[in-house]
N, C-alpha and C positions, 0 to 999 in steps of 0.2 A: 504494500500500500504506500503512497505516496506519505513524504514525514507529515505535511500538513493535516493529511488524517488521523493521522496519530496525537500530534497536538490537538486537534479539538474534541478527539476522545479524552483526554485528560481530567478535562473542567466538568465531563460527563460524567465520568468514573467518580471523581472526589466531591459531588451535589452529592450520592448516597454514605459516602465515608467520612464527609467533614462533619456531620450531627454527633456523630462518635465523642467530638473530642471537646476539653471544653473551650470556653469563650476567646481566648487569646491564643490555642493554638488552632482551633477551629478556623479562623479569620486567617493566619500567614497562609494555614494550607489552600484555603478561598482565592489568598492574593495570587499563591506561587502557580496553581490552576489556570487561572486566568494570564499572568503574566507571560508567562512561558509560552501559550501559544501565539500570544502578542508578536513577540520576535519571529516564531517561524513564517507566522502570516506576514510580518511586515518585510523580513526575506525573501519570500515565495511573492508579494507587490512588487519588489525593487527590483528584482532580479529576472521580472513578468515570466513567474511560473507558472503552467496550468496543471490540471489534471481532470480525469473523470471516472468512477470509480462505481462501475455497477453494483446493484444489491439485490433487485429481483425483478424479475418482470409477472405481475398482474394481468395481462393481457388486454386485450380492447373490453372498455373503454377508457382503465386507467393508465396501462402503458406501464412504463419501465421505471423503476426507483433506481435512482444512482444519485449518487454527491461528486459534482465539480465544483471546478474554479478557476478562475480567470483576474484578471487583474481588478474586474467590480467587485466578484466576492470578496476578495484580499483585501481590500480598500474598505467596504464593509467590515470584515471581519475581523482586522485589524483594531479598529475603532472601539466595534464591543468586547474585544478584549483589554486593552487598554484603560478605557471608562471602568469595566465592569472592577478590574481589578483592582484599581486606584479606590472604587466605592465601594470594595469587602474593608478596605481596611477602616478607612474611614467609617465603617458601621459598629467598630469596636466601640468608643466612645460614643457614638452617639447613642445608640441602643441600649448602651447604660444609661447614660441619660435617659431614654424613654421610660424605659422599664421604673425607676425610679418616679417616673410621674405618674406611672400604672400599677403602685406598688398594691392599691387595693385591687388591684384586678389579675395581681400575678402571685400564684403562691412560690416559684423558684425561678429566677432569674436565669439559672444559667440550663435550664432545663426548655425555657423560653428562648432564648438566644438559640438552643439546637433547632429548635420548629424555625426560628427565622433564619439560620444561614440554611438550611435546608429550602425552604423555598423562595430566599433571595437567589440561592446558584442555580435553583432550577430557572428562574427567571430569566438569570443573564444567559445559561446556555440553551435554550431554546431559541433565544436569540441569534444565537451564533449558529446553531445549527440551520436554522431558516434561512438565513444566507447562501450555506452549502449545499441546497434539497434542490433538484435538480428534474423533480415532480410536482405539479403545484397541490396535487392531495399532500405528498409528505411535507410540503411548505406549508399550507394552512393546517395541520395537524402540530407542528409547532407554533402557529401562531396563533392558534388556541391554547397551547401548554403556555406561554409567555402571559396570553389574558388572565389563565386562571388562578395562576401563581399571584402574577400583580394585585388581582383582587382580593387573593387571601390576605397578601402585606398587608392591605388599605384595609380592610375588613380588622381586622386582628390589635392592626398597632398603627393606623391613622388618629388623625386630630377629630375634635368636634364631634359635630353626628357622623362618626365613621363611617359606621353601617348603611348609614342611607350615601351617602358619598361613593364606598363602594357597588352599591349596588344599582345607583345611577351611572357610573364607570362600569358594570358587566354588562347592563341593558346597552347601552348605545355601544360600546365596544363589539358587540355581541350583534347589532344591528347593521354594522360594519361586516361581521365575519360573515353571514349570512349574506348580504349582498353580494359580496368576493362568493361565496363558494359555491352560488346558484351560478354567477357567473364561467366559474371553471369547469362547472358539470357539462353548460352549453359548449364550449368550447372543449372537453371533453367529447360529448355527443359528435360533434362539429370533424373531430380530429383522429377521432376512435383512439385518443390518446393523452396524457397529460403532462406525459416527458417533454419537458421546454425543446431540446432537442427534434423532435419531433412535430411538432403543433408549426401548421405552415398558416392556418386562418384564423382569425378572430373574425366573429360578427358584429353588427352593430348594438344590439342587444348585450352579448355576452361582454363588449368591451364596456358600455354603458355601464351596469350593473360592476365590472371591477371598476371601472373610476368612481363612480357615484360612493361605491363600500372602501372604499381608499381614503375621497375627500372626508367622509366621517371620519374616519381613522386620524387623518393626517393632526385635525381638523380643519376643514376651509369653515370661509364665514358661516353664520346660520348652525352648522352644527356642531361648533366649536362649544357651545354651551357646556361639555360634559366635560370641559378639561381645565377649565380655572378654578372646579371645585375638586376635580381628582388629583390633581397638581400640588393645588395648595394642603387639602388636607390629606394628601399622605405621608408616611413618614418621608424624612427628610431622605436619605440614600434610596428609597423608591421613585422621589423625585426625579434624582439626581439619575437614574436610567430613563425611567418613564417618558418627560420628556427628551432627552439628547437623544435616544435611541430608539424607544418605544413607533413613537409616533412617525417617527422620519423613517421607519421600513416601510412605511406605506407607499412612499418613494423608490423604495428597491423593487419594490414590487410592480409598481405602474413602469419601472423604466424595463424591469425584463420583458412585461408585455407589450410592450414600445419594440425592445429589439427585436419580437417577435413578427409584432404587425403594426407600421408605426400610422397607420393610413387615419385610426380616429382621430388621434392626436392632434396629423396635421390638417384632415377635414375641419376641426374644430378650436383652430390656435384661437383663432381672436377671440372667443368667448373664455378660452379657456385663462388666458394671459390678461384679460379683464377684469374676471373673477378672482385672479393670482392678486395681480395689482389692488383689488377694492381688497381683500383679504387681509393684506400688506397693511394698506395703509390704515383700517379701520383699529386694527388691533394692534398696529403701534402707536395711533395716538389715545387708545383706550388704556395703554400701558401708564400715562401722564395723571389717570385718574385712581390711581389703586394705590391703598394705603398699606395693602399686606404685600410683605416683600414676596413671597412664592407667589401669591395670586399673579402681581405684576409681574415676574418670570414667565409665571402661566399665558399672560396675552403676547408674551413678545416671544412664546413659541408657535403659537396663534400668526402672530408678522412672520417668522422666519420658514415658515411653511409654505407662506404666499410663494417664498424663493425658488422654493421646489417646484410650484407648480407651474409657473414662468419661465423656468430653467427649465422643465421637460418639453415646453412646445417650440424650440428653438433649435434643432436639431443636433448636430453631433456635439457641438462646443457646448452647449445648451446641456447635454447629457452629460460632459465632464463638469460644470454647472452643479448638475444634482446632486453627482456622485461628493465634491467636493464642500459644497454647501450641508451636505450630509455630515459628513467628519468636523467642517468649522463650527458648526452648531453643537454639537455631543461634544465636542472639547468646550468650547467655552459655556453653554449651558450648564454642565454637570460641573465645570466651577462654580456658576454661580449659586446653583442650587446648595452645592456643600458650603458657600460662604453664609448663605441664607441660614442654614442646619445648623452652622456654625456658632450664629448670632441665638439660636433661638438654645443651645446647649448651655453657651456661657454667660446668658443675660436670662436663663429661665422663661425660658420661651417668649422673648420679644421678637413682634412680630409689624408690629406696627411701625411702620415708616416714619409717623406725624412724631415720636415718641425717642428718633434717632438723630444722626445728626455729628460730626465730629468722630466717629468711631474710629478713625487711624487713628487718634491718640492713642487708644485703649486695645486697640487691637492692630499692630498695621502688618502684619502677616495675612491677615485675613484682607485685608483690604487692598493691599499688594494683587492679592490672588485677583480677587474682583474686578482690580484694573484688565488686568488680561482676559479675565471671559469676555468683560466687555468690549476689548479690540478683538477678542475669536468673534463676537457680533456683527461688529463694525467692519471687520474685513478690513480693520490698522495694524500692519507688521503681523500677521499671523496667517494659517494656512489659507482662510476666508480670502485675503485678496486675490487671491488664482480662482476660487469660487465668482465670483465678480467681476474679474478680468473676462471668463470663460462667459459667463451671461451676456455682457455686454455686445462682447463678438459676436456671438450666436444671435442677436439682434440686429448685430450690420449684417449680417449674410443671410438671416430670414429677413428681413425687411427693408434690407436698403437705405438704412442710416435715416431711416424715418423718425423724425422729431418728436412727435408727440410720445411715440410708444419709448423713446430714449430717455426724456425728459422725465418721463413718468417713473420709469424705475429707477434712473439716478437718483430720484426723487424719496422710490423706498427704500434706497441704501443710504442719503441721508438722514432718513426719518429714524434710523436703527440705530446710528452714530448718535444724534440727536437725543434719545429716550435714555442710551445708552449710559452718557456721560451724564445728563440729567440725574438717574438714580445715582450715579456713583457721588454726583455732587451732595446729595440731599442725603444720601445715609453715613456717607463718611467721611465726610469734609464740612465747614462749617463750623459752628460754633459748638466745643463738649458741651457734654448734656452732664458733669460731674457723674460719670459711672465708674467704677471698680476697674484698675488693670485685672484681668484674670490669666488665670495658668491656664496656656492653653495646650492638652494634650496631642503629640507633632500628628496625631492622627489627623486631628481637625485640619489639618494644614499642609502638612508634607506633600500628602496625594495632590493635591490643587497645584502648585507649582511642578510638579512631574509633567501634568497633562496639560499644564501652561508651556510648560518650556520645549516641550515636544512640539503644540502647534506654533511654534515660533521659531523652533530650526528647520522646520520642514520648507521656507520657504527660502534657503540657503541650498546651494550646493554640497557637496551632492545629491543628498537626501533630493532634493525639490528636482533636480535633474531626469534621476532616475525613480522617482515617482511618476512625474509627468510625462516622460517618458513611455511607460509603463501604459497607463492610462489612455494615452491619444493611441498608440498602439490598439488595444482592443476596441477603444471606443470607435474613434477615426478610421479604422481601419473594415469596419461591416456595416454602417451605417451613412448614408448621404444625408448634409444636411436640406 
C-alpha cells in the first residue's frame, strides 16, 4: 500500500486506543496521530504524489470502493491533519476547564475526557478519510460519521441550551446530507456507478440537489441560520474544527463534482457568483454587529464561504481558489476560535466583546496569535494571498476584466480585512479593562502559532514553489477554464 495509507490508518487505529489512557497521555497520543500523517500528506502534496488503492467493488449501481489521491486530497488532507492535531492538544486544558464548569453534571473527569477524545478523533478522522473515498457512498458515509460525532461534542459538552443547539445542528446538517445523497443515488442511477473515477454524467437535477445540500452545508445566505448558534455554543476545540474544516468540505465536494461534470456550474456562474458575493458581503458586515466573540467568528465563516462559492465558478485558477481559500480559512479560523477558547478558559468564560478591550496587556501571546488568523483572513502575508491572487485571475479569464464583477469582490476581500482588524482592534487593543495577568497553560497557545507560522512560510520558497507547483499540475492540467 502506498505510505500515505498507512498514515491515515494511524489516526484511525488510535480514535479506539487513545480512551484507554488517561487525560495527558491520551491527548500526545491524539496529537502524534494526527501529526504524523500531516508530514506524509504534506510530502506526498510537495512532491505531487498520487495513488489509488482499490477495496471492493459493489457492482452496478454502486461501483467500486477505493481510496486515492492526488494533489487536492493532499492539500485537503494535509490541512485536517495539521488543524486537527494542533486542537487535540489544545483540548487538554481547555476540557478541564469545561469539565470544571460541569462539575455538577460530571461525576469523573477523567472518565469524561475518555468519551470526548474518543469522539473528538473520531470527528477529525472521518474527516480525513472523506477526502481519500474515492466513492461518493463511502464519502457520504463519512460525512455522516463526522455529523454525528460533532453532535455528540455539542450535545454533551456545548454552552447554553446545548441540547437544542445540537439538535438544530443534526436537523439542518442532516437536511444537507439528504439533499447530497438523493442526489448521488440519481447520478448513481445515471452512471450504474459511484466511483468518481467512473461517473462520466451528472444531470440537472442530481447536480441541483448536491449544490443546493452543499450551500446548507457550506452555509450560503438564508440557511446559514444553523451555524452562529452551532458555532458559538459549542465547545471551544469543536469550534475550532467545525468551522475551519467542517463546513469548507462542502467545497471539496462541489469541486470533485465540478471535475466531474463542470457544465452546471458554468451554465449557472452569474447566479451563482451573485449569491457568493451577496453571501460575502451580508455576513461580513453582520460580523460588525455581534457582541459574542465565537458568534462573530461564526458570520465571518458565513463571508469566507461566499469565497468558495465565487472561486468555484471561475474555472481552473478559480478551482486553485477553493482549494487554497480552503486551507487559509482552517489555518486562521481554528486560530481564532482557540484565541476565543482561550479568553473564555482564563477570564471564566468571557465572552462578551462590549466587556473586552486592551487584552494584549494581559494576554499578548494570545493576541499575537489573533493577529495572524486574522491576516490567514485577510489574505496579509499568509497562504490566503495565493487564494486571492488565484480568484482574481480566474475572473480576468472568465470575464474579461469586467469591472463591476472585479470591483465587487475586491470589495469582499476588503470587507474581511476591514471586520478583521476591527475585532482585533476592539478586543485587544485599546484601553485595559484592569483584569488579572493569568498563567497561561502553552497548550492554550503553542498550537496557535505552529499553524500561524506554517500558513506564513508557505508563501516562501520553496515550500510555496512546490506547492503551487503541485496544485496547477493536477488542477491546470484536466480542467479548461
Amino acid at each position: 500500500m502506498n505510505v500515505v495509507v498507512y498514515a491515515i490508518l494511524i489516526p484511525l487505529i488510535i480514535t479506539f486506543i487513545a480512551p484507554f489512557f488517561r487525560p495527558r497521555a491520551a491527548t500526545i497520543v491524539s496529537f502524534l496521530a494526527f501529526i504524523i500523517p500531516f508530514f506524509v500528506t504534506l510530502w506526498a502534496l510537495l512532491t505531487d504524489q498520487s495513488f489509488e488503492l482499490p477495496l471492493m467493488n459493489l457492482g452496478k449501481p454502486v461501483g467500486e470502493f477505493y481510496l486515492f489521491a492526488d494533489a487536492i486530497t493532499n492539500a485537503f488532507g494535509a490541512t485536517i491533519c495539521l488543524v486537527s492535531a494542533m486542537v487535540a492538544l489544545y483540548s487538554l486544558p481547555y476540557m478541564k476547564h469545561r469539565f470544571e464548569e460541569m462539575k455538577d453534571e460530571i461525576e469523573d473527569e477523567i472518565k469524561e475526557f475518555r468519551k470526548y477524545i474518543f469522539l473528538y478523533n473520531l470527528y477529525a478522522v472521518s474527516m480525513l478519510w472523506l477526502v481519500y473515498c474515492g466513492n461518493l457512498i463511502l464519502l457520504y458515509i463519512f460525512l455522516e460519521l463526522s455529523l454525528l460525532s460533532s453532535f455528540l461534542l455539542i450535545y454533551k459538552y456545548g454552552y447554553g441550551n446545548r441540547q437544542w443547539v445540537a439538535l438544530l445542528y443534526f436537523v439542518w446538517t442532516h437536511i444537507a446530507g439528504v439533499l447530497t445523497l438523493i442526489g448521488f443515488l440519481m447520478i448513481a442511477f445515471e452512471n450504474s456507478t459511484l466511483a468518481l473515477k467512473s461517473i462520466t454524467t451528472v444531470s440537472f437535477l442530481a447536480w441541483l440537489l448536491v449544490f443546493l445540500g452543499m450551500v446548507v452545508k457550506l452555509p450560503g445566505l438564508g440557511p446559514h441560520i444553523w451555524l452562529p448558534w452551532a458555532h458559538a455554543e459549542a465547545p471551544t476545540p469543536v469550534s475550532a474544527l467545525l468551522s475551519p474544516l467542517t463546513v469548507g468540505l462542502a467545497g471539496y465536494i462541489l469541486l470533485r463534482i465540478y471535475l466531474v461534470s463542470p457544465w452546471f456550474i458554468n451554465e449557472y456562474r452569474d447566479i451563482i457568483i451573485a449569491y457568493g458575493i451577496i453571501t460575502s458581503v451580508y455576513a461580513g458586515f453582520s460580523v460588525f454587529k455581534q457582541t459574542d466573540y465565537k458568534r462573530l467568528l461564526a458570520y465571518s465563516t458565513v463571508s469566507q464561504m461566499g469565497y468558495m462559492l465565487i472561486a468555484l465558478c471561475l474555472g481552473s485558477y478559480g478551482l486553485l481558489g477553493v482549494i487554497i481559500q480552503y486551507i487559509s480559512h482552517a489555518f486562521g479560523k481554528s486560530i481564532l476560535f482557540m484565541t476565543a477558547g482561550g479568553i473564555i478558559a482564563l477570564y471564566h468564560g468571557l465572552r462578551d466583546i462590549t466587556k473586552m478591550g486592551g487584552l494584549h496587556e494581559y494576554i499578548p501571546t494570545i493576541s499575537n496569535a489573533a493577529l495572524i488568523g486574522f491576516m490567514n483572513l485577510s489574505g496579509i502575508l499568509a497562504i490566503g494571498m495565493f487564494g486571492e491572487f488565484f480568484i482574481l485571475k480566474g475572473i480576468a479569464d472568465v470575464y474579461k476584466f469586467n469591472l463591476r464583477i472585479i470591483l465587487a469582490v475586491v470589495f469582499v476581500f476588503i470587507l474581511s480585512g476591514w471586520y478583521s482588524f476591527y475585532t482585533l482592534k476592539k478586543i485587544f487593543y485599546g484601553t485595559p479593562r484592569g483584569l488579572e495577568r493569568p498563567k497561561i497553560h502553552r497548550f492554550l497557545d503553542t498550537p496557535l502559532y505552529i499553524i500561524g507560522v506554517i500558513s506564513i512560510v508557505f508563501i516562501f520558497p520553496p515550500l510555496a514553489t512546490l506547492f503551487l507547483k503541485s496544485l496547477k499540475l493536477c488542477v491546470l492540467g484536466g480542467v479548461v477554464p
